[in-house]
PyMOL Python script that loads the backbone (N, CA, C, O; Angstrom):
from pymol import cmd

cmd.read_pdbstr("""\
ATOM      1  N   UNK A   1       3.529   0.775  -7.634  1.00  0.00           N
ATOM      2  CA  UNK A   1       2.294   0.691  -6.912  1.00  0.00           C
ATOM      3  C   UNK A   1       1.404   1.874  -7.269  1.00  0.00           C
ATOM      4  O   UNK A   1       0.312   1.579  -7.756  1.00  0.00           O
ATOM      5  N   UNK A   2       1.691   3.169  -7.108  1.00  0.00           N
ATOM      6  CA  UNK A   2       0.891   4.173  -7.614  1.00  0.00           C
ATOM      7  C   UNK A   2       0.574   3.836  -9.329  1.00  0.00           C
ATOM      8  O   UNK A   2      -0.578   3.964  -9.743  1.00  0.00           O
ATOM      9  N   UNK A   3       1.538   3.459 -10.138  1.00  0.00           N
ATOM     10  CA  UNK A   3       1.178   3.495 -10.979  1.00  0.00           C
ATOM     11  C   UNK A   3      -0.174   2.665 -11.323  1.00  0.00           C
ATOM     12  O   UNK A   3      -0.964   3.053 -12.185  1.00  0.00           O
ATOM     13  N   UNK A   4      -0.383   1.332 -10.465  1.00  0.00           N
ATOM     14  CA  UNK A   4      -1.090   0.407 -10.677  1.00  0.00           C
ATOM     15  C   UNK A   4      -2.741   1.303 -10.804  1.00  0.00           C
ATOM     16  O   UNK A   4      -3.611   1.566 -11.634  1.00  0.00           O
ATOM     17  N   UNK A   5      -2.302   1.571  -8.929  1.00  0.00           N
ATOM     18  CA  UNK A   5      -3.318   2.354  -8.236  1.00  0.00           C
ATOM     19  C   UNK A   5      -3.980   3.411  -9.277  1.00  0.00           C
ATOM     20  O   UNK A   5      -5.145   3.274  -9.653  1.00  0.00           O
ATOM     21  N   UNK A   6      -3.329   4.246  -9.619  1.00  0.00           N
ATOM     22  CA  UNK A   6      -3.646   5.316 -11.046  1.00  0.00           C
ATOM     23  C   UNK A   6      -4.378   4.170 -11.774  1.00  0.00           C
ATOM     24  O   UNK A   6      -5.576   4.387 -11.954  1.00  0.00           O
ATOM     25  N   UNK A   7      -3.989   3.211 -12.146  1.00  0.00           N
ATOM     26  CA  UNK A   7      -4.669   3.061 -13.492  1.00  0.00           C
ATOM     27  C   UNK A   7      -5.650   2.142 -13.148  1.00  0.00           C
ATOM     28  O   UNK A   7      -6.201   1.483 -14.030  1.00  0.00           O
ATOM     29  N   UNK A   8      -5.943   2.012 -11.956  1.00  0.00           N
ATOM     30  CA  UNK A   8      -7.089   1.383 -11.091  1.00  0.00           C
ATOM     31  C   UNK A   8      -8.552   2.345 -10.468  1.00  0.00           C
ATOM     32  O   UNK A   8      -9.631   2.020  -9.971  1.00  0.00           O
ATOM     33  N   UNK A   9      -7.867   3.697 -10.827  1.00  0.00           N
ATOM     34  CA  UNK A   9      -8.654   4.767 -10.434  1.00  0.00           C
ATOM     35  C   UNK A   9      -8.470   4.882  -9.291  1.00  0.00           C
ATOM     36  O   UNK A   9      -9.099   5.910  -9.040  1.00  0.00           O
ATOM     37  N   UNK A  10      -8.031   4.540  -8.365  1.00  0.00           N
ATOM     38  CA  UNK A  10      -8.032   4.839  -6.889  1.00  0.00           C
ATOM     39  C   UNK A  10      -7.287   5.360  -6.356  1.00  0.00           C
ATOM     40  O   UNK A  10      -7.519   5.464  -5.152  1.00  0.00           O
ATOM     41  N   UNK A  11      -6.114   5.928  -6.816  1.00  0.00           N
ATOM     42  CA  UNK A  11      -5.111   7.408  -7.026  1.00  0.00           C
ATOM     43  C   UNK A  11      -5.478   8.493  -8.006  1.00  0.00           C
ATOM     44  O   UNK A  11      -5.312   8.407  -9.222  1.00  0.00           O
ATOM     45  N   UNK A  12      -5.949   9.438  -7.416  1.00  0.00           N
ATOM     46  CA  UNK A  12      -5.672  10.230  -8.395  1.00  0.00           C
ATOM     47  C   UNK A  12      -5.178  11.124  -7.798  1.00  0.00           C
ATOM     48  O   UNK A  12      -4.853  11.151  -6.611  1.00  0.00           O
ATOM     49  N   UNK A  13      -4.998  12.692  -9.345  1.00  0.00           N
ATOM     50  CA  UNK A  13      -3.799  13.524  -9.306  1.00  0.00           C
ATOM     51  C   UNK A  13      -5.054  14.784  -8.482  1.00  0.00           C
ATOM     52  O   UNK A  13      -6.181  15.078  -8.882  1.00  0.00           O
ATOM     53  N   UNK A  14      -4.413  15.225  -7.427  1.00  0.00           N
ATOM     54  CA  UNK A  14      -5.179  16.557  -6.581  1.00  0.00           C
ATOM     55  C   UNK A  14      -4.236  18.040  -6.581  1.00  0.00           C
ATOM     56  O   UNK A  14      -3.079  18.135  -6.171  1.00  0.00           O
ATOM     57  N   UNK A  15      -4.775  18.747  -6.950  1.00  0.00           N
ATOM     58  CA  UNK A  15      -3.765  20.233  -6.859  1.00  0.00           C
ATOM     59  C   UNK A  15      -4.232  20.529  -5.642  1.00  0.00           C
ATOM     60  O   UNK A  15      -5.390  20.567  -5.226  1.00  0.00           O
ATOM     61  N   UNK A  16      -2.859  20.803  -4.935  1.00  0.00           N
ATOM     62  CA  UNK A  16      -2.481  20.772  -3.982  1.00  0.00           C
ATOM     63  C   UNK A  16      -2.301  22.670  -3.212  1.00  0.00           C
ATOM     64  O   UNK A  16      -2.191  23.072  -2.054  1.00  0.00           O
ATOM     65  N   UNK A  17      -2.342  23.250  -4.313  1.00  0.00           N
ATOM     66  CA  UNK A  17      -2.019  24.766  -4.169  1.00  0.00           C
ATOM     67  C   UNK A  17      -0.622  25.371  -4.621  1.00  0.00           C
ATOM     68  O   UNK A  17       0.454  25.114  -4.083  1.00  0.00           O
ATOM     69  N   UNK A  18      -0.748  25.903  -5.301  1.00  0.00           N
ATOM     70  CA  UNK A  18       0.832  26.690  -6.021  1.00  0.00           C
ATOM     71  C   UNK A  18       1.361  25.983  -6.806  1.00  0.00           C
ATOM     72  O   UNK A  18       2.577  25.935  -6.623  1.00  0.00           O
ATOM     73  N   UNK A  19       0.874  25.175  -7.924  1.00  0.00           N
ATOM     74  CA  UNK A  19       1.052  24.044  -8.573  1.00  0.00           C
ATOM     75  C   UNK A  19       1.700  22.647  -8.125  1.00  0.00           C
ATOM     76  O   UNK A  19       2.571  22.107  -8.806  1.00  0.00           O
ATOM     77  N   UNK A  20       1.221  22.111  -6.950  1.00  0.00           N
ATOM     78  CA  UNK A  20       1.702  21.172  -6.450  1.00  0.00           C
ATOM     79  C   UNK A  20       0.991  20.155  -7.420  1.00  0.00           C
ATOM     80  O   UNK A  20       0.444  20.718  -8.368  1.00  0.00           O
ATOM     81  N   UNK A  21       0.878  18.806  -7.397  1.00  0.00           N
ATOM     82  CA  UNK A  21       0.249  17.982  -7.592  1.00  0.00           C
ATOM     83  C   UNK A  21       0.309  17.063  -6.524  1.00  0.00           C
ATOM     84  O   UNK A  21       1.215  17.311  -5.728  1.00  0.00           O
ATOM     85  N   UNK A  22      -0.510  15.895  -6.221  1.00  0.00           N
ATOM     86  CA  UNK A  22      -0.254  14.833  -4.987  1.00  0.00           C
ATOM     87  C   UNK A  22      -1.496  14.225  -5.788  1.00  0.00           C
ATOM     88  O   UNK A  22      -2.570  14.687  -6.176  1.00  0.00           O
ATOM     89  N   UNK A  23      -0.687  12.627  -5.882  1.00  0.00           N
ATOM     90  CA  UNK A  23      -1.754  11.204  -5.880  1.00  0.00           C
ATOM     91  C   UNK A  23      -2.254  10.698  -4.521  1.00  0.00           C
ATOM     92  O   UNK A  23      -1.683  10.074  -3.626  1.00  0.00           O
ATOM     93  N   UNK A  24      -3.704  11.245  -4.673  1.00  0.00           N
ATOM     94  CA  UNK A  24      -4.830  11.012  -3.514  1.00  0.00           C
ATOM     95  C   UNK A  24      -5.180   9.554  -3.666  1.00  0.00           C
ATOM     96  O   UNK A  24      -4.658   8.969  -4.614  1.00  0.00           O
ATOM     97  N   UNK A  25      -6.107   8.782  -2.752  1.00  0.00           N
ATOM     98  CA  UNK A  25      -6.915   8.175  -3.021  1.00  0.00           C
ATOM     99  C   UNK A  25      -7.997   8.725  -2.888  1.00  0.00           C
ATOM    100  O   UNK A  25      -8.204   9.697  -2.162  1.00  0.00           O
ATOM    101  N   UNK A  26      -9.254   7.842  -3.965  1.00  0.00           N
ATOM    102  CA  UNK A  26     -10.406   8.735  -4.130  1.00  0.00           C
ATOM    103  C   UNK A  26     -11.196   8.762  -3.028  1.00  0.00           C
ATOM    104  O   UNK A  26     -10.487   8.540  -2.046  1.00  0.00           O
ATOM    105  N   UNK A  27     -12.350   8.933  -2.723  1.00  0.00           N
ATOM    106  CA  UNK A  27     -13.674   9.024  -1.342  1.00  0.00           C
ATOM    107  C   UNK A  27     -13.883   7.546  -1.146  1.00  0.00           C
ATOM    108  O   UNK A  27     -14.692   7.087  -1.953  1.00  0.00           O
ATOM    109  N   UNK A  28     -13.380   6.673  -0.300  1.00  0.00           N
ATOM    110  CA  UNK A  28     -13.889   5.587   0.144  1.00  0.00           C
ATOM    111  C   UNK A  28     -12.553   4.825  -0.010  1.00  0.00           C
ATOM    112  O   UNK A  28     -12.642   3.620   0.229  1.00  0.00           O
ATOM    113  N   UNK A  29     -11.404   5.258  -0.341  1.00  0.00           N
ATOM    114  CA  UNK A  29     -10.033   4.158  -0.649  1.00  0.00           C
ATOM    115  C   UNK A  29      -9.349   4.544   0.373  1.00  0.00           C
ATOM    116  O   UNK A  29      -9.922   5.522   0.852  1.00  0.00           O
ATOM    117  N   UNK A  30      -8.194   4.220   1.095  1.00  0.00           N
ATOM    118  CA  UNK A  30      -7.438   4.766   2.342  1.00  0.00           C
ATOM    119  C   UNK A  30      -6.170   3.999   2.157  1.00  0.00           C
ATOM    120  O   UNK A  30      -6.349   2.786   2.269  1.00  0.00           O
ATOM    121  N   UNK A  31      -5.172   4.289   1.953  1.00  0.00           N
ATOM    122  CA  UNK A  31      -3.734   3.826   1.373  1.00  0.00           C
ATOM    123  C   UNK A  31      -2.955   4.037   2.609  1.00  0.00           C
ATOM    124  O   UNK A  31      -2.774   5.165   3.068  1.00  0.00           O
ATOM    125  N   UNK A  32      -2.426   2.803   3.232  1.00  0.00           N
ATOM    126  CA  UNK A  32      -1.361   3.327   4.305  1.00  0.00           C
ATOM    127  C   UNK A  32      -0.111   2.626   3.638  1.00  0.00           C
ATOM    128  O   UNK A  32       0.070   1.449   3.324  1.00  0.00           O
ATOM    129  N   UNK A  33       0.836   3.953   3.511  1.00  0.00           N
ATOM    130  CA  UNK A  33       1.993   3.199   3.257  1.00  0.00           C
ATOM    131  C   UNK A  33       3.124   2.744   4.165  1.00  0.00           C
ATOM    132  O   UNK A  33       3.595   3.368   5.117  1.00  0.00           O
ATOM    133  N   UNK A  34       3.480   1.544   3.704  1.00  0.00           N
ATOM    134  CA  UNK A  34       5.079   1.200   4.903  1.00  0.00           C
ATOM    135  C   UNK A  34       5.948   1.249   4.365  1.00  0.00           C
ATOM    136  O   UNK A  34       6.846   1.595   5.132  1.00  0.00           O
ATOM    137  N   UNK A  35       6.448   1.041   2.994  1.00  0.00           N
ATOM    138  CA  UNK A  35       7.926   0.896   2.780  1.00  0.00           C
ATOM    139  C   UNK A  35       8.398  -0.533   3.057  1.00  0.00           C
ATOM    140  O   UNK A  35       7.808  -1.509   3.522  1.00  0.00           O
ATOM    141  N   UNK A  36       9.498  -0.369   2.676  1.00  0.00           N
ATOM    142  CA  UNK A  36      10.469  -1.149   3.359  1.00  0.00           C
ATOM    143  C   UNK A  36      10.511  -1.887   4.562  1.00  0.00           C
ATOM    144  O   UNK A  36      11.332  -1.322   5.285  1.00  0.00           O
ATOM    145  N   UNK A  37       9.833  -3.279   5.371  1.00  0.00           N
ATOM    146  CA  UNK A  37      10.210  -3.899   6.566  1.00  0.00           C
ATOM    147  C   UNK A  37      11.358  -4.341   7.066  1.00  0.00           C
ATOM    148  O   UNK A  37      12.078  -5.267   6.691  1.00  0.00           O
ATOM    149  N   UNK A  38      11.472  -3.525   8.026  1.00  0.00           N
ATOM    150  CA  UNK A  38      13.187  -3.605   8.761  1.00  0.00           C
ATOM    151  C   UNK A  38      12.882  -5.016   9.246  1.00  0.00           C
ATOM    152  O   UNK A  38      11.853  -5.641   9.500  1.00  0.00           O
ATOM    153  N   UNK A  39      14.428  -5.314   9.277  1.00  0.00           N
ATOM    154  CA  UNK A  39      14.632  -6.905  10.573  1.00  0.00           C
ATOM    155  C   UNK A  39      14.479  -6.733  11.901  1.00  0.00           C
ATOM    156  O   UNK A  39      14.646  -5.659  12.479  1.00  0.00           O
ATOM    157  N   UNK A  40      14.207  -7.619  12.341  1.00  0.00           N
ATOM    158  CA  UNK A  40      14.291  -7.503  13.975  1.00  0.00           C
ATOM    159  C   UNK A  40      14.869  -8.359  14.801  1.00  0.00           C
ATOM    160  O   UNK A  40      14.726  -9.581  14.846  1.00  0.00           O
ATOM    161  N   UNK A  41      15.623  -7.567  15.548  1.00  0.00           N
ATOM    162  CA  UNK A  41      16.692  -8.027  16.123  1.00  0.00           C
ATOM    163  C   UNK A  41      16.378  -8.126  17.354  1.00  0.00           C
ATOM    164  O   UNK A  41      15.388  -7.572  17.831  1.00  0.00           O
ATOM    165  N   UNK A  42      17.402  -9.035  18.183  1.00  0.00           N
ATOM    166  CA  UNK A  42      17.294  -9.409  19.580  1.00  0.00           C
ATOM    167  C   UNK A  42      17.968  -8.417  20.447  1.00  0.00           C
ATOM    168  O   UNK A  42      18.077  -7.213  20.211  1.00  0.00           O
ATOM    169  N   UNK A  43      18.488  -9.177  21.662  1.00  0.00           N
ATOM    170  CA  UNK A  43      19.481  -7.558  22.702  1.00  0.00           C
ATOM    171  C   UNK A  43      20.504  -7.960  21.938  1.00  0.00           C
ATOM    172  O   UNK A  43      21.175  -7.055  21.441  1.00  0.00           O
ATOM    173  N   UNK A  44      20.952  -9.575  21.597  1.00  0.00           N
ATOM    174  CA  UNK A  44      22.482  -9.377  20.742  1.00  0.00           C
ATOM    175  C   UNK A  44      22.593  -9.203  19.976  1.00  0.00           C
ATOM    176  O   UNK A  44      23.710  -9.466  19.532  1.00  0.00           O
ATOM    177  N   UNK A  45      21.674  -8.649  19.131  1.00  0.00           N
ATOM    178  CA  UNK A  45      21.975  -8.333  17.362  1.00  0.00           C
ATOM    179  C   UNK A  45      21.658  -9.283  16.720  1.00  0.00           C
ATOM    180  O   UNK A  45      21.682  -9.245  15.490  1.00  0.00           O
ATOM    181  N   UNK A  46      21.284 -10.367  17.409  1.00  0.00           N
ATOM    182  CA  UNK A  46      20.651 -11.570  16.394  1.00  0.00           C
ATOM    183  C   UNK A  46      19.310 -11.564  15.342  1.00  0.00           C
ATOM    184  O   UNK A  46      18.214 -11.478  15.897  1.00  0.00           O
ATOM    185  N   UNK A  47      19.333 -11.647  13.923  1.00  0.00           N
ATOM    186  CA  UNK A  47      18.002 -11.265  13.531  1.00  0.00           C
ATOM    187  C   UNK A  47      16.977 -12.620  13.976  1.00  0.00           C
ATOM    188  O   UNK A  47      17.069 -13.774  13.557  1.00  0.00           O
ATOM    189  N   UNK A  48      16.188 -12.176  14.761  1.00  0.00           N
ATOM    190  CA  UNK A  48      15.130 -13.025  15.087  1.00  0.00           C
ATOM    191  C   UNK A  48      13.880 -13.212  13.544  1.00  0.00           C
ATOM    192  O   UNK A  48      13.540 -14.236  12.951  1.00  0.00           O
ATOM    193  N   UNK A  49      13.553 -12.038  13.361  1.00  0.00           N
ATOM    194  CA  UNK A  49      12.718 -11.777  12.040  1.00  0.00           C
ATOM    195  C   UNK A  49      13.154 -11.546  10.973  1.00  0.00           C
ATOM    196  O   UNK A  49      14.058 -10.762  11.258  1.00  0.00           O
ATOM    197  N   UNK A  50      13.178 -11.714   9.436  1.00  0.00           N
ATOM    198  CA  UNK A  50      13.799 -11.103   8.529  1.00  0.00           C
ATOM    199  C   UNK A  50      12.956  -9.986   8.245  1.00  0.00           C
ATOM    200  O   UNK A  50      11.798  -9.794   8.617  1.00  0.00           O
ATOM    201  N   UNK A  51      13.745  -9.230   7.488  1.00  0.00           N
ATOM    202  CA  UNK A  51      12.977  -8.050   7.022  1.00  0.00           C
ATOM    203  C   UNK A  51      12.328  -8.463   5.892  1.00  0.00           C
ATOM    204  O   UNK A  51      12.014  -9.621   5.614  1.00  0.00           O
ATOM    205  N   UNK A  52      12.102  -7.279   5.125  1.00  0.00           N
ATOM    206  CA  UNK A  52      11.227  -7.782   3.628  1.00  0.00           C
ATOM    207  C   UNK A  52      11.805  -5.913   2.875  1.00  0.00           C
ATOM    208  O   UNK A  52      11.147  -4.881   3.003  1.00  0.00           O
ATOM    209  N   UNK A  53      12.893  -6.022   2.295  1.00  0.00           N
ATOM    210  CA  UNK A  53      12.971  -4.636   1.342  1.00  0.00           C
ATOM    211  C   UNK A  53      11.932  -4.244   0.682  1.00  0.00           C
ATOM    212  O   UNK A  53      11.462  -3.136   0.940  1.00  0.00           O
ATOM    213  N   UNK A  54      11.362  -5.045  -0.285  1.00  0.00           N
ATOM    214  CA  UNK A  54      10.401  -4.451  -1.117  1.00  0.00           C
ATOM    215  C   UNK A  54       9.579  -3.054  -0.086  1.00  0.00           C
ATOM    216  O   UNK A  54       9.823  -2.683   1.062  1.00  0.00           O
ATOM    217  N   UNK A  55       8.607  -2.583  -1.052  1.00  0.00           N
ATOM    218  CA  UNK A  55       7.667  -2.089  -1.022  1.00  0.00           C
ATOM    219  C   UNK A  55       6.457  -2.193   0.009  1.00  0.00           C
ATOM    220  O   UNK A  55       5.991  -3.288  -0.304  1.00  0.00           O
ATOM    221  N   UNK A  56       5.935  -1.874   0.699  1.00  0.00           N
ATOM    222  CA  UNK A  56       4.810  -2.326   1.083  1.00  0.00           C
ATOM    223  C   UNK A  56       3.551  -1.810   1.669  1.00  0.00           C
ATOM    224  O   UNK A  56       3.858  -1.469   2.811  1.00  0.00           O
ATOM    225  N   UNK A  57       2.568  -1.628   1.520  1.00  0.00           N
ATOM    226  CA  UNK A  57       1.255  -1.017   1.258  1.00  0.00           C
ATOM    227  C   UNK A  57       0.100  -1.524   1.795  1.00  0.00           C
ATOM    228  O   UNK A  57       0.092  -2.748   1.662  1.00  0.00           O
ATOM    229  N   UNK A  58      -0.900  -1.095   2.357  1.00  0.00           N
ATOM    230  CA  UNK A  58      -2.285  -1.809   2.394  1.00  0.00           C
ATOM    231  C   UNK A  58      -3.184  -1.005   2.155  1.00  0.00           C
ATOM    232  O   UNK A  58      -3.105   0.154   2.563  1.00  0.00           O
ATOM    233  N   UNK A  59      -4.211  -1.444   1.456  1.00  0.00           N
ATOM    234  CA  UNK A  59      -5.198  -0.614   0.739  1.00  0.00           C
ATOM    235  C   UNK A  59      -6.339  -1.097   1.402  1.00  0.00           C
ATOM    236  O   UNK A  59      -6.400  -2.326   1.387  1.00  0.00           O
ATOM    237  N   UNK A  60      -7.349  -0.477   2.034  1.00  0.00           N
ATOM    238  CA  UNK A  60      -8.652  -0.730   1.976  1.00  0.00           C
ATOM    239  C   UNK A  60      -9.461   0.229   1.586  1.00  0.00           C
ATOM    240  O   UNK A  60      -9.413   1.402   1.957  1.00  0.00           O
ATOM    241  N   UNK A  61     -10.462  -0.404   0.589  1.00  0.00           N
ATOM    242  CA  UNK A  61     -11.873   0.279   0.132  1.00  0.00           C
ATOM    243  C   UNK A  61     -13.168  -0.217   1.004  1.00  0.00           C
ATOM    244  O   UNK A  61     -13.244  -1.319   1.548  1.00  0.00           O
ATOM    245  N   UNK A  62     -14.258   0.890   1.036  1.00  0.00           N
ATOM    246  CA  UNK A  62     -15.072   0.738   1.232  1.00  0.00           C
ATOM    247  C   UNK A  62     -16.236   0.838   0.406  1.00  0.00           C
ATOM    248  O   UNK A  62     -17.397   0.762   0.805  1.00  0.00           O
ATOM    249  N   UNK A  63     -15.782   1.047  -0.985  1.00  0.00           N
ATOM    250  CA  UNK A  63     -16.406   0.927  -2.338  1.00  0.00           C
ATOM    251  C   UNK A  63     -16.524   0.172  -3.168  1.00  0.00           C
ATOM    252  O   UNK A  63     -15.757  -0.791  -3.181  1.00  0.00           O
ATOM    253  N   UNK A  64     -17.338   0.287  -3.988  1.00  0.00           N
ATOM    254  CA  UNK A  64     -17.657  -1.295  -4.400  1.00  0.00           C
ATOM    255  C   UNK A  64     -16.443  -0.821  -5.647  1.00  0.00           C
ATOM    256  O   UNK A  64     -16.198   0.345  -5.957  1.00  0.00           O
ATOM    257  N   UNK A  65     -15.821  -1.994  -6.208  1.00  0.00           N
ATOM    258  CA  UNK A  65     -14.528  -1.970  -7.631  1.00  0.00           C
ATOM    259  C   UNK A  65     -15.106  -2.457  -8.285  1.00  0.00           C
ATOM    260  O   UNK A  65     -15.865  -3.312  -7.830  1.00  0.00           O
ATOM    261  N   UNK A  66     -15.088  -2.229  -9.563  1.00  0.00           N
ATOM    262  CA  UNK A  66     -15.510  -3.044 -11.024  1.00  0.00           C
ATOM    263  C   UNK A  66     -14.719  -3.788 -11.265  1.00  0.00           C
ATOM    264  O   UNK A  66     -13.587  -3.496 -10.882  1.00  0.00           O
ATOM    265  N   UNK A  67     -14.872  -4.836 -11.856  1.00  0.00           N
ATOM    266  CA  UNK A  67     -14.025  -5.955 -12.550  1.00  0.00           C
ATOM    267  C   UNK A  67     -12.863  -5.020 -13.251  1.00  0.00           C
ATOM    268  O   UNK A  67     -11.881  -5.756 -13.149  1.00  0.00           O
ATOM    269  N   UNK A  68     -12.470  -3.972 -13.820  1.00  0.00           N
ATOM    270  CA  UNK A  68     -11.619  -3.739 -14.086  1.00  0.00           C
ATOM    271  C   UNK A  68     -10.591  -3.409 -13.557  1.00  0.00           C
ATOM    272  O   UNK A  68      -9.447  -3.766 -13.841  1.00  0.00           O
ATOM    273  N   UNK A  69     -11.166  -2.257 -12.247  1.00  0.00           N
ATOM    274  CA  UNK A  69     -10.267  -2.450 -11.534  1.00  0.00           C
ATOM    275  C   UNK A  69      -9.647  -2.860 -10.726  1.00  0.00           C
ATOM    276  O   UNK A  69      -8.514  -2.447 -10.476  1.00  0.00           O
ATOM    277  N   UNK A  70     -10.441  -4.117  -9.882  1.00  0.00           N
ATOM    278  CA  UNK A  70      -9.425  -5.242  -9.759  1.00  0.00           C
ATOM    279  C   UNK A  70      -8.773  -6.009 -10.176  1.00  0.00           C
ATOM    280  O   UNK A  70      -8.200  -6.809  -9.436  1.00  0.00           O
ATOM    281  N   UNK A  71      -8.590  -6.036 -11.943  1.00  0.00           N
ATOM    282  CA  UNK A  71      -8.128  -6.562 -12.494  1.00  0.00           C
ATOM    283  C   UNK A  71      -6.276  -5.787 -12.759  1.00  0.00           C
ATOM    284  O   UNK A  71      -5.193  -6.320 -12.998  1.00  0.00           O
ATOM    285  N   UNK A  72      -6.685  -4.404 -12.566  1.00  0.00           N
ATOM    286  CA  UNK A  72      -5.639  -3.280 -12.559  1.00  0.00           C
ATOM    287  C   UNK A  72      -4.688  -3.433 -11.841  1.00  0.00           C
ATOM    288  O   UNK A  72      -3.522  -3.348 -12.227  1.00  0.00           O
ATOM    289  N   UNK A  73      -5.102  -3.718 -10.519  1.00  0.00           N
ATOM    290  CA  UNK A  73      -4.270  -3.673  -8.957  1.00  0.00           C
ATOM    291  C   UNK A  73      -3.488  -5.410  -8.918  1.00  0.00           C
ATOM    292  O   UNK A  73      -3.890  -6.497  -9.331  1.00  0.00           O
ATOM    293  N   UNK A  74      -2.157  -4.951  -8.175  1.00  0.00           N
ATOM    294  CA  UNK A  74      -1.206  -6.197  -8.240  1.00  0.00           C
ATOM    295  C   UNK A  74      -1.927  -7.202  -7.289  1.00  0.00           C
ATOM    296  O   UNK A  74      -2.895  -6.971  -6.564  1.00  0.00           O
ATOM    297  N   UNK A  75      -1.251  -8.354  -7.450  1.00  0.00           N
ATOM    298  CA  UNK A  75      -1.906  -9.706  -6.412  1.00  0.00           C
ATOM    299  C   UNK A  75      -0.831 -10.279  -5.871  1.00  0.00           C
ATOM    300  O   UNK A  75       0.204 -10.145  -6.523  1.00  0.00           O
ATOM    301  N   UNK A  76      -0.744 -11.086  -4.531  1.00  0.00           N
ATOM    302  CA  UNK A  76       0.470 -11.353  -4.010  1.00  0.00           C
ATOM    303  C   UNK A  76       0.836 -12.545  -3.876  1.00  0.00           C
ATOM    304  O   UNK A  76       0.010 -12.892  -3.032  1.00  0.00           O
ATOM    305  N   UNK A  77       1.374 -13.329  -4.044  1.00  0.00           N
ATOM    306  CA  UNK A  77       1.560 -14.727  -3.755  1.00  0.00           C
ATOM    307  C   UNK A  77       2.624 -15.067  -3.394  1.00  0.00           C
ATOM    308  O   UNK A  77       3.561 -14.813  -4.150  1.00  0.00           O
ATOM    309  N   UNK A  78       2.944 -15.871  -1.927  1.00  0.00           N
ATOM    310  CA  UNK A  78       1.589 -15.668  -1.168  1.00  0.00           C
ATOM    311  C   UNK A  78       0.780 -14.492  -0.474  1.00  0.00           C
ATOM    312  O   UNK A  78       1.261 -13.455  -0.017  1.00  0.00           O
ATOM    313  N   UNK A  79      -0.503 -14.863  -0.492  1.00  0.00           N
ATOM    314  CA  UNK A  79      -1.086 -13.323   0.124  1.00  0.00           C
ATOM    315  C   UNK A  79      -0.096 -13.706   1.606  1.00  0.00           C
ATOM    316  O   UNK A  79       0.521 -14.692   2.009  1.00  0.00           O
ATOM    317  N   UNK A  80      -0.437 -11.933   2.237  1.00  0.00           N
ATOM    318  CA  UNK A  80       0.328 -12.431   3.921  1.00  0.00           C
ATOM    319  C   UNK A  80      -0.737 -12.739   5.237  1.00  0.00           C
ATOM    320  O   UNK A  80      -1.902 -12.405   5.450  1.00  0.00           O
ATOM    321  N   UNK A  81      -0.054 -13.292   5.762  1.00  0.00           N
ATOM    322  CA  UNK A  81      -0.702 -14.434   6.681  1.00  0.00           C
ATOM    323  C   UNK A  81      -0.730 -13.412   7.646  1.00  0.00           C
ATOM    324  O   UNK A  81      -1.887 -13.012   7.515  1.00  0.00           O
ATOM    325  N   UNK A  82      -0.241 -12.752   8.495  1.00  0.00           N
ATOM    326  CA  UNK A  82       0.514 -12.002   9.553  1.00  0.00           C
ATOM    327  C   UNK A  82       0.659 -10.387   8.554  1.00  0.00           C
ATOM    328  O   UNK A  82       1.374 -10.087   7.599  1.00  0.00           O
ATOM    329  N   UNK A  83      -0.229  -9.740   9.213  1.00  0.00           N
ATOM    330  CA  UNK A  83      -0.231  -8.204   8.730  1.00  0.00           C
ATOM    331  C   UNK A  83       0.909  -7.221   9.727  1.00  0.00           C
ATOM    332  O   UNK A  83       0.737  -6.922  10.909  1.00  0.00           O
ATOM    333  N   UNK A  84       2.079  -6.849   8.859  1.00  0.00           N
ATOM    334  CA  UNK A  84       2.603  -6.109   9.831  1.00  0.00           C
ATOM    335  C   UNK A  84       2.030  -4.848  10.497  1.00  0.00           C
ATOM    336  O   UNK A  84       2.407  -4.379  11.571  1.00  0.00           O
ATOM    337  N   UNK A  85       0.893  -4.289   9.558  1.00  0.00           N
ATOM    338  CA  UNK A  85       0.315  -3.069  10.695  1.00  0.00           C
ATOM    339  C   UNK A  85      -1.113  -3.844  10.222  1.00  0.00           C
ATOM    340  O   UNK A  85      -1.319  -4.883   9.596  1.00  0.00           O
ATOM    341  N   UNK A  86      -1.927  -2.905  10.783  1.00  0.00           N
ATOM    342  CA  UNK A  86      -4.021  -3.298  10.594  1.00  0.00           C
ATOM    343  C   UNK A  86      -4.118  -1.965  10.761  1.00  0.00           C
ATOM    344  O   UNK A  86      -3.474  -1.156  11.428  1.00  0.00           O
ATOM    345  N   UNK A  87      -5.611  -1.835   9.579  1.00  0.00           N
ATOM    346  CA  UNK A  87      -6.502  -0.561   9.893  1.00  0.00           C
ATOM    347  C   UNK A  87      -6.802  -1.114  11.347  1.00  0.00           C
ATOM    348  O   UNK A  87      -6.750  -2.291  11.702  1.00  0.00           O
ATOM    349  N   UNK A  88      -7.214   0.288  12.308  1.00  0.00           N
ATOM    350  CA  UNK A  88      -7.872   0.554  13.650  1.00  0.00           C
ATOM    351  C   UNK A  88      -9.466   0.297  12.991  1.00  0.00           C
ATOM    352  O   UNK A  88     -10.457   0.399  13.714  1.00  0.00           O
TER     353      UNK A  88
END
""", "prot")
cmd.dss("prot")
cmd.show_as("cartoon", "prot")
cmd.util.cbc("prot")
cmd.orient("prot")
């Protein structure tokens, strides 16, 4: 995903102080990451929900993207119906 993001322009590399580095997003991109979606379980341990291991991310811009770099950034199929978190 960063890598995508990098080569989408909307990560980049920020020195951080004392030679740190950290992949930002740029002025107008806002990256919340989740990880991994746990299962969810009932009071008996039953999984009511499955989880989802992969990866998982939501990006919103408030900038306009060039055709390239939406061409950069992954696509999902299916997109998701049911957002496990939302921007406020």
């Amino acid at each position: 995903m960063d890598d995508a993001l990098e080569a989408a322009g909307i990560l980049v590399e920020q020195d951080m102080g004392e030679g740190e580095l950290a992949l930002m997003p740029v002025p107008g991109a806002y990256l919340d990451r989740i990880g991994p979606i746990p299962p969810q379980y009932d009071a008996d341990g039953n999984i009511v929900k499955p989880g989802h291991p992969e990866y998982h991310a939501n990006l919103r811009v408030t900038i306009e993207l060039t055709e390239e770099q939406v061409a950069a950034l992954p696509t999902f199929d299916p997109l998701p119906s049911i957002p496990y978190r939302v921007f406020a």
